[in-house]
N, C-alpha and C positions, 0 to 999 in steps of 0.2 A: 507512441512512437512519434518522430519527426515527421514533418509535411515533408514527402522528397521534393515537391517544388521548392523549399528553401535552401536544398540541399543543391539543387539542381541552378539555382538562382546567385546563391551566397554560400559558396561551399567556405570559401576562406575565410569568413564570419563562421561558421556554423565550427570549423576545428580550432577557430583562438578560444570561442567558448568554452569547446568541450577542454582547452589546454589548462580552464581555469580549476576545470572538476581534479586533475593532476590524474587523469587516466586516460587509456589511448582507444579510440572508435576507428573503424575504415571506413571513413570517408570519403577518400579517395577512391578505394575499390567500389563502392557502393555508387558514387560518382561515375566510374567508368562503367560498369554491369548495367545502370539504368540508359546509359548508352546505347550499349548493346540491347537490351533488351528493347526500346521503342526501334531502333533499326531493324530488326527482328521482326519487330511486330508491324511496321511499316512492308517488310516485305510479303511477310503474310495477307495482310488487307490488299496488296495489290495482285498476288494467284490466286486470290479468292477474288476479285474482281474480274480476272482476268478470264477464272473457270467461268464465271457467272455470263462474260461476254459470248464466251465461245459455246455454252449451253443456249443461251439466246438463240446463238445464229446457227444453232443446229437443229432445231422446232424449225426453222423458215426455210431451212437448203431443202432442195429437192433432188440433187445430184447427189446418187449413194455413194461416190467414190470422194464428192468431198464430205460428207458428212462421216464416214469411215475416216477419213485424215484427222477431222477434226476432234473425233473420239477418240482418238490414238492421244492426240496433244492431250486433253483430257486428263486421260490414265499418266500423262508425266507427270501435267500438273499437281497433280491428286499424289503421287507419288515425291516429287519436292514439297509439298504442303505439308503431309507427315514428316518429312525431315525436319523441315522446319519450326514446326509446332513441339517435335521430341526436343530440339536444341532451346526451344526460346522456355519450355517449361522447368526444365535443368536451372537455366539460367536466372527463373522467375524463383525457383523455390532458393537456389544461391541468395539471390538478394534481396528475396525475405527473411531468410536467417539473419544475415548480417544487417538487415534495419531491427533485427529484435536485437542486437548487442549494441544500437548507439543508444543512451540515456538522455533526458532533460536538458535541455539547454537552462541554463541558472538565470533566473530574475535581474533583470541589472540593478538593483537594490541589495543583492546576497551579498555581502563582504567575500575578499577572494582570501583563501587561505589553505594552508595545506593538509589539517586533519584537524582534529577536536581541540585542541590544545590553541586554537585560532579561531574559537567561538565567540561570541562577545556577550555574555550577560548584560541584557541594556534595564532592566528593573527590579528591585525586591519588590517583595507585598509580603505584613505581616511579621514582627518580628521575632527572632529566636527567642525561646523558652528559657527563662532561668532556674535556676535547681541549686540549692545548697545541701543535697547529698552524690554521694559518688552513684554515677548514671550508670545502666547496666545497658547491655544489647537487648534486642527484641530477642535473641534466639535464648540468651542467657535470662531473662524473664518467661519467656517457651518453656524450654527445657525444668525450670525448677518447678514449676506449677504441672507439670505436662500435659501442658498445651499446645507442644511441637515435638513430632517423634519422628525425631529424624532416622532412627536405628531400624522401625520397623516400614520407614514408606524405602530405603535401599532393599529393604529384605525385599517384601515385595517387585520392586520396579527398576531399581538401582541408585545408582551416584544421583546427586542433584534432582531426586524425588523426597517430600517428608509427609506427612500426615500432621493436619489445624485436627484439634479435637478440642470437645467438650466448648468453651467461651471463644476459642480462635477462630473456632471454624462455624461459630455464630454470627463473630464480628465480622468474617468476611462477606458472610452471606448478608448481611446488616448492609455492609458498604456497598456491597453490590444490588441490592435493593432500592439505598438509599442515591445515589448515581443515577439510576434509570427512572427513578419518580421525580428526580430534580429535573433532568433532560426533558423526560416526555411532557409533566404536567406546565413546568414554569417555559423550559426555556425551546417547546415547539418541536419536540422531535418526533418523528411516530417510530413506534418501538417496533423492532424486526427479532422471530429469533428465526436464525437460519439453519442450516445443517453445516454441519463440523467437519466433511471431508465435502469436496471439492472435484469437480475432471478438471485436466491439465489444461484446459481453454481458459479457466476463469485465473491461474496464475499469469496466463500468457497476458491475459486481458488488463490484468494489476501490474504486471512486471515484476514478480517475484522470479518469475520463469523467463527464458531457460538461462540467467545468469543466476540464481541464488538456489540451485537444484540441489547442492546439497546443504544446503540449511534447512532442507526441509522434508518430513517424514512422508511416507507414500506406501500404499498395498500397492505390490509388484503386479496381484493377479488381476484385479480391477483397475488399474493404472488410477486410484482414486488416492488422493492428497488432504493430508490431515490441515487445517487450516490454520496457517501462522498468524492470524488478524482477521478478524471479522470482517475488514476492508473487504477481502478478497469476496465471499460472498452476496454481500450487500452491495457493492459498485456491481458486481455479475450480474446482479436484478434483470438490469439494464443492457446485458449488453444484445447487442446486433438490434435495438428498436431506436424509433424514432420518438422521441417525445413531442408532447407540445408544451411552446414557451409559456403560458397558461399556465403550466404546469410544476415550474420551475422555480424557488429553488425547492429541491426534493430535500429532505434535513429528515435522516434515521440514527436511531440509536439502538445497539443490539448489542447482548453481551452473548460472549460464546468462551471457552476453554481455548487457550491458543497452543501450537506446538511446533517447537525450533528445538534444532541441533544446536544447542550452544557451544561454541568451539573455543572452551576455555582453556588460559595456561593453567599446569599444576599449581595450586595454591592458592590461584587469584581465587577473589569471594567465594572459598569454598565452605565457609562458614555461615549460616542464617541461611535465610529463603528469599535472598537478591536475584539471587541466578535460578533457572531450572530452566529442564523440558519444556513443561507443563505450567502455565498459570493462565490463572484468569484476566477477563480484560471487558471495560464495557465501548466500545470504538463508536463517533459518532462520524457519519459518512455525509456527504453533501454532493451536488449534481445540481449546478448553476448554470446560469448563460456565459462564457467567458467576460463579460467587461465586468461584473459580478464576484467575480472570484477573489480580488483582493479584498474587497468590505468583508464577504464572506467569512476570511482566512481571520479577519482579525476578531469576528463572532464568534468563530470556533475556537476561538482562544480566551475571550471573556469566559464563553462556557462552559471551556475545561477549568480555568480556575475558580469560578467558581463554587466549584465542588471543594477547592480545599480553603475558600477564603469560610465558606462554612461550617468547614470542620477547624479555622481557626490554626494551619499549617502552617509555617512559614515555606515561602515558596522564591524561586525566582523565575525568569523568565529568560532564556537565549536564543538568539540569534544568530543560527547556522549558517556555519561560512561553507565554500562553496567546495572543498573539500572534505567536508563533512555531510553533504545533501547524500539522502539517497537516489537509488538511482532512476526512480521518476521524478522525482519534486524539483518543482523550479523553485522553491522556495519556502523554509522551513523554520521552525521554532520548537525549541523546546520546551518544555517547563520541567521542574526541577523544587521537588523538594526537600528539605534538611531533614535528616534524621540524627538527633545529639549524640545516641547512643553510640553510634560504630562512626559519627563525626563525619559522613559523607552528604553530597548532594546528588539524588536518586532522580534519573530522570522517568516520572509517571505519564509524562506526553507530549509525542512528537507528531505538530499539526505543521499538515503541508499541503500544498497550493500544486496541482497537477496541469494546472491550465490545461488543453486540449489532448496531451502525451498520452494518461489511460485511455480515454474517450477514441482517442486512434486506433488504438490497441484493440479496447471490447467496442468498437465501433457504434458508440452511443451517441446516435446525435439528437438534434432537437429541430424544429420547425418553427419561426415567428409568425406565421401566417400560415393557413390552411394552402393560398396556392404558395407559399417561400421553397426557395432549396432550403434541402436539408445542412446542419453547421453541425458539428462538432459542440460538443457539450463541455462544460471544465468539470473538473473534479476537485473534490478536497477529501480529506481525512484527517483524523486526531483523536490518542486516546481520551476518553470520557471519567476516569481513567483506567491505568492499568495496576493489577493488583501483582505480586502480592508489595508491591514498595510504598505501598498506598498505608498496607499494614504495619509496615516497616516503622513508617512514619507516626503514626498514630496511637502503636505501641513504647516505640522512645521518646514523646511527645508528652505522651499522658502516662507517662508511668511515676509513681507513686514511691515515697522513702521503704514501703516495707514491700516493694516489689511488686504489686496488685496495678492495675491499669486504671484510671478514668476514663469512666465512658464520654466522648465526646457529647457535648448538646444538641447536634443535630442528629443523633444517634438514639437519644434516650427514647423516641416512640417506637423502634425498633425493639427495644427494651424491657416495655414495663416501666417496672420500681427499682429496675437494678441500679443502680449509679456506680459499682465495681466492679472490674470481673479482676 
């Protein structure tokens, strides 16, 4: 969340901002409620001083008839105190709801723009694959081998569930192997595996909640939440401690099963395994010092790609305009790569730059020194990456004249001797 002193300081800075995101915050009310609320509280700290006066001077009187008077004042006191305290706590939990509905203020660096169509792709890496026979889809090379059964994972589970079997659902487990021994061994990460449901603190803490609550699956009776991104877990690590600068930057890698209400139209990508519920993802998480967090953000982007400059993908790289940021990142990038087959660019990872917003939220701060105040910590995240578009890619990539796959080369130790599936 926002620092309300900036809000309190520079309210009409802090709403041109939000007017670049092209969505609406109460600022305004939040503005006036923190008002009310330190007046409130100002008058509390002075009945409570006041009780404290006249408790003093009633240990010292020796006249029963004023010290009867002054018990009397007492019981008002104590009596407006609790009025008090019930109006200021109403008003406390008011505008704490409404500081969880304002979002990130955007990077001044972020292009302003008003939705995806206003992204800026600023580099290729890698280029497209040529093929002198007619290219099939991943789902249409799936299906003929079956190696994607999409008929019986609806039976079981529904719309936009399918079943990898036999070679696909080796190669996933292959990618997703091969992901987390690239991250942890070469490029520094220590590997996490967390739990896959979640309490409603650790959304609060990410900022998935309570704006993005129905995108996301939950048991009613445990109030426990299926995790949409291993972010949410792995930044929780952390929350409500103190670190020390020592300490910092903290850099994990964890894969976990992720799970979203995909709120699609009829039709759209309702064909292959683009879309689901259900997919897998390997998320690398970061917890820096803030002045940190842009070198950081651009690490985490060499080291998502490099996952596909070794499998040899072509890929690009975007630059999220400010209408496209979610709704904690100050500042965002995508990556994006080709797949020939269905002739789309799939994005497998969006790394983004939290500066201080989560860390507010799961109140994560850090210490520069044993006697320092405590600061607020930055955050980052980005998928590592996210599957299954990863397969998507890899399968219209390396697919072969008589329909059979190449195994990529950084894949073959995953393999054996096989060199096809």
């Amino acid at each position: 969340m926002l620092d309300i002193k900036l809000i309190r300081e520079q309210k009409d800075f802090v709403k041109q901002e939000i007017e670049k995101l092209f969505i609406d915050a109460p600022i305004d009310e939040i503005y006036e409620l923190d008002e009310i609320k330190r007046n409130k509280l100002f008058i509390v700290e002075n009945l409570r001083n006041k009780r404290k006066t006249l408790s003093s001077e009633i240990a010292k009187e020796k006249d029963a008839s004023i010290i009867q008077s002054k018990k009397e004042d007492v019981k008002t006191i104590n009596l407006r105190i609790k009025e008090e305290e019930d109006l200021l706590r109403d008003i406390e939990q008011k505008f704490d709801k409404l500081m969880l509905e304002v979002p990130n203020l955007p990077d001044p660096e972020v292009p302003v723009g008003k939705d995806d169509s206003e992204n800026i792709p600023v580099s290729y890496f890698n280029e497209k694959k040529t093929f002198d026979f007619q290219l099939k889809t991943h789902y249409e090379i799936g299906e003929a081998k079956g190696y994607i059964d999409f008929n019986r994972g609806v039976k079981i589970s529904g719309t936009r569930f399918y079943i990898l079997r036999n070679f696909f659902a080796k190669l996933q487990r292959a990618v997703i192997n091969f992901m987390l021994d690239t991250h942890i061994c070469e490029h520094g990460y220590e590997e996490i595996y967390s739990p896959f449901m979640v309490n409603k603190e650790c959304l609060i803490g990410t900022g998935q909640l309570p704006k993005f609550a129905d995108n996301l699956y939950m048991d009613t009776d445990s109030d426990m939440w299926f995790v949409p991104t291993a972010e949410v877990p792995v930044t929780n690590m952390y929350r409500n401690e103190v670190l020390n600068a020592c300490d910092l930057p903290i850099r994990h890698a964890a894969y976990t099963a992720c799970f979203r209400k995909e709120k699609m139209s009829a039709g759209k990508d309702s064909r292959g395994i683009k879309r689901g519920h259900q997919f897998d993802k390997v998320e690398l998480v970061k917890i820096v010092k803030p002045e940190d967090a842009k070198e950081e953000l651009f690490k985490l982007i060499a080291d998502a790609q490099d996952i596909l400059n070794r499998l040899d993908l072509p890929h690009r790289l975007v630059k999220i305009c400010t209408g496209d940021l979610s709704f904690s990142a100050a500042e965002k990038y995508d990556i994006e790569v080709y797949a020939p087959g269905i002739n789309e660019w799939l994005e497998v990872s969006s790394c983004s730059n939290f500066n201080t917003f989560q860390a507010r939220r799961a109140n994560i701060k850090f210490k520069r020194e044993n006697d320092s105040k405590p600061e607020f910590a930055a955050t980052l995240n980005g998928s590592g990456l996210a599957l299954p578009r990863v397969m998507i890619a890899i399968i219209e990539n390396y697919q072969t004249i008589d329909g059979n796959v190449r195994i990529p080369e950084a894949l073959k130790s995953y393999f054996g001797s096989e060199e096809i599936i």
